[in-house]
C-alpha positions as CSV (number, residue, x, y, z in Angstrom):
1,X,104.7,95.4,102.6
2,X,107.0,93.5,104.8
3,X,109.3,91.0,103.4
4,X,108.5,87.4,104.4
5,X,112.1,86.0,104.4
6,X,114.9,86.3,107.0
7,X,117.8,88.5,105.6
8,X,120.2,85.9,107.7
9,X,119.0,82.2,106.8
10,X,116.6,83.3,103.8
11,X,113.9,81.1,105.3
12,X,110.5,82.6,106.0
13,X,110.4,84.9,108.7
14,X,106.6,84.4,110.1
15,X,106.7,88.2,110.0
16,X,103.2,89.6,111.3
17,X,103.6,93.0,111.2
18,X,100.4,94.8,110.3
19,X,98.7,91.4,109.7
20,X,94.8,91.4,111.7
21,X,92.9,93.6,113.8
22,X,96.0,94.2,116.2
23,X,99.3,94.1,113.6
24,X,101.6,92.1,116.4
25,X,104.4,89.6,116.0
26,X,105.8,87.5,117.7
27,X,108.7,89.6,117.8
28,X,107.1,92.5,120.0
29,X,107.6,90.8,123.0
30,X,111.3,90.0,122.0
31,X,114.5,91.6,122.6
32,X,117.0,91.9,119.9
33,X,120.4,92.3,120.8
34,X,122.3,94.9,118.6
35,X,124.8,93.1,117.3
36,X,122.3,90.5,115.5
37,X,121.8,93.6,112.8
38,X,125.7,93.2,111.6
39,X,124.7,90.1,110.0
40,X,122.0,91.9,107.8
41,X,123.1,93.0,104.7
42,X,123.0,96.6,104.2
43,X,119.8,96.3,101.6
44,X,118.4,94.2,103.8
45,X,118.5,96.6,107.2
46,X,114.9,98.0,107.8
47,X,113.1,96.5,105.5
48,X,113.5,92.7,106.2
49,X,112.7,90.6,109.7
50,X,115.2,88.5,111.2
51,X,113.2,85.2,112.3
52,X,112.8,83.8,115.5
53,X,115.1,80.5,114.4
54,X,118.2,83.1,113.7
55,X,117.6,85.0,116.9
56,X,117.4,82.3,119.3
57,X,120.9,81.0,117.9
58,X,122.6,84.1,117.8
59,X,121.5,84.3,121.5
60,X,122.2,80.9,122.5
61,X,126.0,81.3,120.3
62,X,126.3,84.6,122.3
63,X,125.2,83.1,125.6
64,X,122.2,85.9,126.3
């Protein structure tokens, strides 16, 4: 099971992951820059979603 909250703000991460007939999210269609893992905790990487809130700053504070 996928953890619902963001490993970066804490807040729920609207994960969808193997939710319904298809198991999409909204972050399929997203791209992640690298750098946005640094800021997950080691016990956090692979097992917890960054949300959609914390990736649109990071992108918008890194100018992508």
């Amino acid at each position: 099971m996928v953890n619902k909250y963001c490993p970066i703000c804490k807040e729920e991460n609207e994960c969808m992951t193997g939710a319904g007939e298809h198991g999409n999210c909204w972050c399929d269609a997203e791209k992640f820059p690298n750098e946005i893992f640094e800021l997950v905790p080691a016990e956090s990487k692979r097992k917890h979603c960054v949300c959609k809130k914390c990736l649109n700053t990071y992108k918008e504070e890194q100018k992508i």
